[in-house]
BAZAGU-643626 format. One line per field, with one value per residue (C-alpha): residue number from 1; chain; x, y, z. Coordinates in pm, 1 decimal, padded with zeros to 6 digits. Layout:
% BAZAGU-643626
nr: c(NUM | ...)
kette: c(A | ...)
X: c(X | ...)
Y: c(Y | ...)
Z: c(Z | ...)
% end
This chain:
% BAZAGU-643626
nr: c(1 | 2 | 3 | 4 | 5 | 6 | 7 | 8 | 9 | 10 | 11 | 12 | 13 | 14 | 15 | 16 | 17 | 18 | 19 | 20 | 21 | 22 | 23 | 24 | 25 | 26 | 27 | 28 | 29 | 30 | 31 | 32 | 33 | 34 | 35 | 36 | 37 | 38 | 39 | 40 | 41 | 42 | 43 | 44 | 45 | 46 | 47 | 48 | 49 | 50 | 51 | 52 | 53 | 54 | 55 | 56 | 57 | 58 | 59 | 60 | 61 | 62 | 63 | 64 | 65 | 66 | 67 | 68 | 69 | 70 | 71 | 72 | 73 | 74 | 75 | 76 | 77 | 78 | 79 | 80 | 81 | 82 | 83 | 84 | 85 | 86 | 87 | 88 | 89 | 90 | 91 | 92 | 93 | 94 | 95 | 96 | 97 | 98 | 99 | 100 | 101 | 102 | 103 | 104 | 105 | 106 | 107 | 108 | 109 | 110 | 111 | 112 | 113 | 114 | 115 | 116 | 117 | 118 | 119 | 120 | 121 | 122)
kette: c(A | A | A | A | A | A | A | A | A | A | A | A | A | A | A | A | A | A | A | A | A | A | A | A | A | A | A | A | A | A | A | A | A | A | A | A | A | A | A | A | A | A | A | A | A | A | A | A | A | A | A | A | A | A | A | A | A | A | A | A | A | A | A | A | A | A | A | A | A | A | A | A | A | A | A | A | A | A | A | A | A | A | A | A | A | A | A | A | A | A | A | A | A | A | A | A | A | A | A | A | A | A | A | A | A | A | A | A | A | A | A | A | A | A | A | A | A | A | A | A | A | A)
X: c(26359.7 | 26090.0 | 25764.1 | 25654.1 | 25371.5 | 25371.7 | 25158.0 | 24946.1 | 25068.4 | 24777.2 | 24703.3 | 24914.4 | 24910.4 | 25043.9 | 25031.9 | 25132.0 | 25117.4 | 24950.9 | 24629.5 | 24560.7 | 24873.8 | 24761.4 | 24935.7 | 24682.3 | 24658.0 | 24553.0 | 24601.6 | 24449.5 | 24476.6 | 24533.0 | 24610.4 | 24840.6 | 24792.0 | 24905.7 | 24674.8 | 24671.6 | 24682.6 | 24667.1 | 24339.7 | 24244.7 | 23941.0 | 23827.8 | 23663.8 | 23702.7 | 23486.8 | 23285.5 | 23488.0 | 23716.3 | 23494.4 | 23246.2 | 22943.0 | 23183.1 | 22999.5 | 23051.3 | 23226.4 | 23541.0 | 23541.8 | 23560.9 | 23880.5 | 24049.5 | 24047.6 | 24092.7 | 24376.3 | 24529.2 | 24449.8 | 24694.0 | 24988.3 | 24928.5 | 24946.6 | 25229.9 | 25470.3 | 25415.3 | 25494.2 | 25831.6 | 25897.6 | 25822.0 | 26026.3 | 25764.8 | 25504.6 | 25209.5 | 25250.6 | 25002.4 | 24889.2 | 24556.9 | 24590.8 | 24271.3 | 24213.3 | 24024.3 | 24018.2 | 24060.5 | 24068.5 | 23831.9 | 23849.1 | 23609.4 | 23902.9 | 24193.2 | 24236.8 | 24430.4 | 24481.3 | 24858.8 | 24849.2 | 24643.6 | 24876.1 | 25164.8 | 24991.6 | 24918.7 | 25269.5 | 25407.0 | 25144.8 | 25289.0 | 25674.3 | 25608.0 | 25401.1 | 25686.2 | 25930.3 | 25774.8 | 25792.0 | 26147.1 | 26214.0 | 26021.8 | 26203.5 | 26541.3)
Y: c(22590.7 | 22765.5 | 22841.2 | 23142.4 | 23174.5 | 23574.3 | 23558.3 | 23308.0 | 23058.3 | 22999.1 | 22652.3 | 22386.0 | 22101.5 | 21764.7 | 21417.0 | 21116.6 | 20715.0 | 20648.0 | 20489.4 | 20095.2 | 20024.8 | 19889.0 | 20129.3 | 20424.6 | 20732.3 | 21100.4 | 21448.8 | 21791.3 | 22152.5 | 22338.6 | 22680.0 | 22800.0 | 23139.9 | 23360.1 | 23304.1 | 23319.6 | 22930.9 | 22676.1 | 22588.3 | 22292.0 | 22402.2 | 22212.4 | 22353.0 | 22075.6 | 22157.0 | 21819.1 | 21821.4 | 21550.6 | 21383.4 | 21315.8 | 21083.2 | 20877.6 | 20867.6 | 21085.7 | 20862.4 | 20784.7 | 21213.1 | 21234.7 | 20945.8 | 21083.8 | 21463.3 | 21321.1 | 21135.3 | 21482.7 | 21669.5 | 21408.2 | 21461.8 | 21846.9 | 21812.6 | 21563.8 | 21755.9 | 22116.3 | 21957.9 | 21841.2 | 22193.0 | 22343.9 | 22153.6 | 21991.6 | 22325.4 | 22345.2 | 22692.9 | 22964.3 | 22904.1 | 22769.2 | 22540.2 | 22599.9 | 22221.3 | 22333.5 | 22028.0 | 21637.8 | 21345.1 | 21070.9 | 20759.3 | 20486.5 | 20197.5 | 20386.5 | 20559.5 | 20524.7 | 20647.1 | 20679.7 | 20834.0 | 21119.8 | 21169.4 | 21176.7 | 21452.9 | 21621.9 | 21683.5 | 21700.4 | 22058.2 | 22190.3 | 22113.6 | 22261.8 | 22564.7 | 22621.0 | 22543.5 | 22850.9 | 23059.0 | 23056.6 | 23120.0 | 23415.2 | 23588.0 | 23373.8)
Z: c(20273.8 | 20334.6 | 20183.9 | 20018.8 | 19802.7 | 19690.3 | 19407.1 | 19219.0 | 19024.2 | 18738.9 | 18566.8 | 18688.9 | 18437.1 | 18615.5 | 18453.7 | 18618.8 | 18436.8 | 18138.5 | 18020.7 | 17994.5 | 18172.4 | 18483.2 | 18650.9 | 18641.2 | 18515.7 | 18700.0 | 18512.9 | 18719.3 | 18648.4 | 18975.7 | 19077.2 | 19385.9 | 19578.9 | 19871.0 | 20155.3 | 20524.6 | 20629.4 | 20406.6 | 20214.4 | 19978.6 | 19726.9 | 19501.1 | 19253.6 | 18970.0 | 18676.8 | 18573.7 | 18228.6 | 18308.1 | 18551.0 | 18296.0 | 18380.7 | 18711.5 | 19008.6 | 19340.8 | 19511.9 | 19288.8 | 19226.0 | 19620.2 | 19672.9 | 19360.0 | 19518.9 | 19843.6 | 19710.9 | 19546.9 | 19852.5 | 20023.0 | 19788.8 | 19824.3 | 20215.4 | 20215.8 | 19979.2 | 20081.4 | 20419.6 | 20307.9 | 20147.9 | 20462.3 | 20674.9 | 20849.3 | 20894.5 | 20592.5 | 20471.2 | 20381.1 | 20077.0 | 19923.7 | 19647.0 | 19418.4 | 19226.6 | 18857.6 | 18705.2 | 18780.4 | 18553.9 | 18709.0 | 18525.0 | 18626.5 | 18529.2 | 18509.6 | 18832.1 | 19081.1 | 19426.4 | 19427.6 | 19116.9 | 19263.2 | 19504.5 | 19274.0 | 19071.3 | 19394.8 | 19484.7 | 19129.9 | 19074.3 | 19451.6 | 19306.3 | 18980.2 | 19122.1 | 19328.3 | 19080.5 | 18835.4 | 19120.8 | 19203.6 | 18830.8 | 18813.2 | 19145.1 | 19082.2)
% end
């Protein structure tokens, strides 16, 4: 299958786990666009982040960014396709998040991006 990314694809809202479970939690908003090589931005608004410090913002992106890479890989058969995946909003919980949670929400916004494209041209 491969990759096409025509038009945008505005506010992607992914949840993954719950909170106080142990398990973690993550929730981001995320938009995904036609673009000439692939591009991660993030440019999370500080209304989930709240008051958490820079450093567990920058794992919990980085941990996104990871599940964006690793499943628009897998759609494109190995090749990262053109597009640039625009991150608006992150949930950074100082307890409650978790790394592989971020990732999961990562590749569940590329899947359902790509999901709401297909029904538009399907």
């Amino acid at each position: 299958m491969s990759v096409v990314v025509d038009r945008p694809v505005r506010e992607i809202l992914v949840r993954a786990g719950t909170q106080t479970n142990c398990n973690g939690i993550a929730r981001i908003l995320a938009d995904l666009e036609p673009a000439e090589q692939f591009a991660f931005v993030d440019a999370h608004e500080s209304v989930w982040t709240g008051d958490c410090d820079d450093e567990a913002i920058s794992w919990c992106v980085e941990a996104v960014r990871r599940g964006v890479v690793a499943e628009l890989t897998e759609q494109g058969q190995g090749e990262l396709p053109a597009v640039r995946f625009v991150l608006r909003r992150i949930l950074v919980h100082p307890i409650d998040s978790a790394p592989h949670r971020n990732e999961q929400v990562g590749r569940m916004a590329v899947t359902e991006g790509l999901r709401r494209l297909t029904e538009i041209t399907g």
